[in-house]
C-alpha positions in Angstrom: -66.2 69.8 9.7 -68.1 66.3 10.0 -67.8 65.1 13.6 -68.3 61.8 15.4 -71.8 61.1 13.9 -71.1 62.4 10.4 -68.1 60.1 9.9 -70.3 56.8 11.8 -72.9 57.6 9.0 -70.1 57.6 6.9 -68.4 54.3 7.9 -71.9 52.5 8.3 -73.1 52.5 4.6 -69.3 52.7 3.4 -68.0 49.5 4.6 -70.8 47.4 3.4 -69.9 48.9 -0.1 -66.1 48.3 0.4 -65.6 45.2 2.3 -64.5 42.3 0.4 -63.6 44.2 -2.9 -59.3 44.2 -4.2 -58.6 47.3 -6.0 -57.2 47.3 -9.2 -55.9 50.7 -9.9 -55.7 54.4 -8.6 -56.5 57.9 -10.4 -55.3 60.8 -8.4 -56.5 64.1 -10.3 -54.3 66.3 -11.6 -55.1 68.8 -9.0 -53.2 67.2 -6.5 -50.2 65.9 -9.2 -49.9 69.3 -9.5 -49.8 70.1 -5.6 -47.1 67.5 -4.9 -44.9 69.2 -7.6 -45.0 71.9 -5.8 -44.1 70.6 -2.2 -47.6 70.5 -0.9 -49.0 67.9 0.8 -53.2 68.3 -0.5 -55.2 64.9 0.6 -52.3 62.3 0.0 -49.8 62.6 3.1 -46.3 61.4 3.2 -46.6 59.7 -0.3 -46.5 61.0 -4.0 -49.4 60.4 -6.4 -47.6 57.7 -8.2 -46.5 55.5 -5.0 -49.7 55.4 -3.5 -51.2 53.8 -6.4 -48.4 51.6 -6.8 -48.5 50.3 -3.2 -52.6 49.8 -2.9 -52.7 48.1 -6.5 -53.9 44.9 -5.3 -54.3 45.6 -1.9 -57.8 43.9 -1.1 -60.5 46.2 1.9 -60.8 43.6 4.5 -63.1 46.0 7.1 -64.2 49.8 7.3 -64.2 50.8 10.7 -64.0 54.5 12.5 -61.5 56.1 15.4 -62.9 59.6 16.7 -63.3 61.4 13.3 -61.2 59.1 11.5 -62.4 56.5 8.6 -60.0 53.3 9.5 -59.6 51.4 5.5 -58.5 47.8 7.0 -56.3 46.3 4.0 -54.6 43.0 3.6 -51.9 42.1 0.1 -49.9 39.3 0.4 -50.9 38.2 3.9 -49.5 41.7 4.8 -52.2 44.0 6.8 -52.1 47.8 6.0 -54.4 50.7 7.2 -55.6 53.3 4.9 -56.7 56.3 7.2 -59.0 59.0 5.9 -60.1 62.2 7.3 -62.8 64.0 5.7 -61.7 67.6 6.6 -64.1 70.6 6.0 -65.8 69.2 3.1 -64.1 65.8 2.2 -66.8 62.7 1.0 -67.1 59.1 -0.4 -69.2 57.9 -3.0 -69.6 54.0 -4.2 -70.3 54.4 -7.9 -70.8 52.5 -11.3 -69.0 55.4 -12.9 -68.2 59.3 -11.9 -71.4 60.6 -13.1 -73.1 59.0 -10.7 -71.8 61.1 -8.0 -74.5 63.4 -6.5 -74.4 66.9 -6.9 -72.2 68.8 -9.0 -69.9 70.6 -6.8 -68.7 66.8 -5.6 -68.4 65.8 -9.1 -65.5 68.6 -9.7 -63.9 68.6 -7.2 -63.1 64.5 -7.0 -59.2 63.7 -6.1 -58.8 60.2 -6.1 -60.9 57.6 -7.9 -60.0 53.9 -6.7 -61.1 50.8 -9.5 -62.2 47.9 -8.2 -61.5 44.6 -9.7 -65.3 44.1 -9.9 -65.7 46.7 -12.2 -66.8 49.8 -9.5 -65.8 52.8 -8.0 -64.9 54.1 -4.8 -64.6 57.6 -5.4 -63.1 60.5 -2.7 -64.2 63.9 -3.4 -63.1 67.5 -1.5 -64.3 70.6 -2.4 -61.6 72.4 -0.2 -58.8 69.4 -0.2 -58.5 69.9 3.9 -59.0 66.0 4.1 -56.5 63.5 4.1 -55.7 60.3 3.1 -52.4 58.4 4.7 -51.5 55.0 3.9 -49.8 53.1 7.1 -48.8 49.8 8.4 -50.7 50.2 11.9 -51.6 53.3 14.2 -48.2 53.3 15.1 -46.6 54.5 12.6 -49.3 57.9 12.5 -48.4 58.9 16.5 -51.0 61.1 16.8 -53.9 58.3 16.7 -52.3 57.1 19.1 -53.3 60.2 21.3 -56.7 60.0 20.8 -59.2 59.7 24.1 -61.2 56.4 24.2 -64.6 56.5 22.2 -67.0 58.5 24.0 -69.2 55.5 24.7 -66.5 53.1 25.6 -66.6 52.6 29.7 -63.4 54.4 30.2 -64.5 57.5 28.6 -66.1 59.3 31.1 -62.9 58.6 33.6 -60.4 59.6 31.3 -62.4 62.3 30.3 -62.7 64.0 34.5 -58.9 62.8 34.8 -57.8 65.4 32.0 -60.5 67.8 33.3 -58.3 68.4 36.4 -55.2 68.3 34.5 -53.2 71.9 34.4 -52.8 72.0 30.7 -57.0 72.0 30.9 -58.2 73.6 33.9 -57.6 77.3 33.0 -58.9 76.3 29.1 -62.3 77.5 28.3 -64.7 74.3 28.7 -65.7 74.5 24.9 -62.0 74.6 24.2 -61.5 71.1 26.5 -64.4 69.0 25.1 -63.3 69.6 21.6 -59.7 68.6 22.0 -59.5 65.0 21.0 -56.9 64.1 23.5 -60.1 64.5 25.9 -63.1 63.2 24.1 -63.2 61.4 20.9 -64.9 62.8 18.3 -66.7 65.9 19.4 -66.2 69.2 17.6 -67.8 72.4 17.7 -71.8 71.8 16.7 -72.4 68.8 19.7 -69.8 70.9 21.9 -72.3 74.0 21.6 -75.4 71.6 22.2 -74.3 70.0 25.3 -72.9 72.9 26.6 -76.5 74.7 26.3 -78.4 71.4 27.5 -76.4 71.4 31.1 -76.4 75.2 30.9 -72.8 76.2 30.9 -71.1 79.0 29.3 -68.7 77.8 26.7 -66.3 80.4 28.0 -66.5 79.4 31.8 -62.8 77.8 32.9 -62.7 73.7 32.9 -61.1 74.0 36.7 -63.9 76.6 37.7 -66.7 73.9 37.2 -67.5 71.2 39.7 -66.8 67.1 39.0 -70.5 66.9 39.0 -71.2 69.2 36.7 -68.6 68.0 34.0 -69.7 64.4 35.3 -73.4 65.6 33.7 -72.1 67.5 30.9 -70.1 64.0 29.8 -73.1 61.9 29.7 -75.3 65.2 27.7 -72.4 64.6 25.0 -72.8 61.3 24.9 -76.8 61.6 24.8 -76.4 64.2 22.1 -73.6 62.3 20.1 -76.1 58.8 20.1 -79.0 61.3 18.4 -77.1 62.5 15.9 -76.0 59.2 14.8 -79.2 58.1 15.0 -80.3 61.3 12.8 -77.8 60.5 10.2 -75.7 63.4 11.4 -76.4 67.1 10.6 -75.8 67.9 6.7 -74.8 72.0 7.9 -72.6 72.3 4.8 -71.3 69.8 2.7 -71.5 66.5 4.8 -73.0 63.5 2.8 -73.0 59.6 2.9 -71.5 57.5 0.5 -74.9 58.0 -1.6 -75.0 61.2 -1.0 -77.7 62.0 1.2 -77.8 64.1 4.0 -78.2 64.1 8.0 -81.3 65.3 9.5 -79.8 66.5 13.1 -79.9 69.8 12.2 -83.1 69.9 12.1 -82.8 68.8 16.0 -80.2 71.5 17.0 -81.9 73.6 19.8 -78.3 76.0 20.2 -76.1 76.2 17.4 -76.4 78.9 14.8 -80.1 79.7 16.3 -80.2 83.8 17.0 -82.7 83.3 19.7 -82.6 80.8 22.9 -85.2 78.0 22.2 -85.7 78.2 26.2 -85.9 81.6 27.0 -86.6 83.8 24.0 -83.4 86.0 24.4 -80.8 86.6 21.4 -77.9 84.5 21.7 -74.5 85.8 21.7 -71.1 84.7 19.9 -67.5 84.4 21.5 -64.6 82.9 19.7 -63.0 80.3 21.5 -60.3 77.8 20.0 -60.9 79.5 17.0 -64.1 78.8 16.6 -67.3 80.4 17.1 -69.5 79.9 19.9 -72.8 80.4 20.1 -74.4 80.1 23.7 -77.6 82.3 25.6 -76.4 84.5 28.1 -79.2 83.4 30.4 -79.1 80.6 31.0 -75.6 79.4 30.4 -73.7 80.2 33.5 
């Protein structure tokens, strides 16, 4: 699932494609036509196929902006303001395009669910090869309450306080550490690859209990997320699986990753072992986390 730096590298080359431009009409595939017949709510939430054309028709992409792992479409039509907010799920991506064919690589070009025209004669086109992403249509944050839940960014100066407030929080302090720094309600934007680097690059066991580990501790293992966020934006974000940017290229952080999915510790030389926690698998070095 693209995290934090996946979705900046997103939002950076998206919104200089996107700002400025009116759409003028909306294709939703037939795959997801077909999904709302049947009560299901694949990629377009709270709205059928046919409203949310109706309703962005028009509707002109004043800003691009992101919030944790969200993609924030800043709209205006009629001097009204509306937010279009995407989530790229497991495999979700955006392409800027002359036409459809122009989309890179094969398995995005069949599996693209909504194609937005734009007055100028382009495309903004959203692709999903496993429709986990979503796309919601809104007046303001508001009206969504979970982004309202959302812990500051991670480099925004009230981060790291909010972040050793929760810490000590019941609801977190008998939670596996891994568990806690990948809850959004604690720190924006980190999920499961930079959880399982910074947790290897201060040397704690992803499994170790949040209230078990001292303020100093977490107080350095907040900044090592932070460090290790700022290098994978900087990297262009790690292409593990299916993450692109809008012209379809891919990250180079994996190539940085010293922890995750590696079967031997970079440090020590000894095989690396795998817990599940949160539902998701962790991979850590039985050395010299602790």
């Amino acid at each position: 699932m693209p995290e934090l730096p996946e979705v900046e590298g997103v939002v950076r080359s998206l919104a200089p494609a996107a700002t400025g431009r009116t759409i003028r009409d909306i294709k939703v595939s037939d795959t997801i036509i077909r999904s709302k017949s049947e009560a299901k709510e694949a990629i377009l939430k709270n709205s059928s196929p046919e409203e949310f054309a109706g309703q962005l028709r028009g509707m002109t992409i004043t800003n691009v902006t992101r919030r944790s792992k969200y993609i924030y479409f800043h709209l205006e039509k009629d001097g009204e303001p509306y937010l279009l907010v995407s989530h790229l799920g497991m495999s979700g991506a955006w392409f800027a395009v002359r036409e459809t064919g122009e989309v890179a690589e094969d398995k995005f070009r069949r599996h693209i669910h909504v194609i937005f025209a734009m007055e100028d004669g382009g495309l903004l086109v959203y692709a999903d090869i496993r429709r986990f992403g979503e796309l919601r249509l809104i007046r303001e944050e508001a009206d969504h309450p979970p982004l309202l839940t959302m812990a500051p960014e991670p480099f925004d100066e009230t981060a790291a306080g909010h972040f050793l407030s929760m810490c000590k929080t019941p609801k977190y302090a008998g939670k596996p550490i891994k568990e806690t720094i990948m809850d959004g309600k604690v720190i924006s934007g980190c999920g499961n690859i930079y959880a399982t680097e910074a947790l290897f690059r201060t040397g704690i066991h992803p499994g170790r209990k949040t209230g078990r580990i001292s303020m100093l501790r977490l107080e350095g293992l907040f900044h090592e997320i932070q460090k290790v966020l700022a290098e994978a934006i900087e990297a262009g974000g790690s292409s593990i699986s299916d993450y692109r940017n809008i012209n379809g290229e891919a990250g180079n952080m994996q190539e940085r990753l010293r922890m995750y999915g590696r079967k031997n510790c970079p440090g020590c030389g000894a095989e690396t072992k795998r817990m599940t926690i949160g539902g998701r698998t962790s991979v850590y070095c039985p050395k010299c986390q602790h």
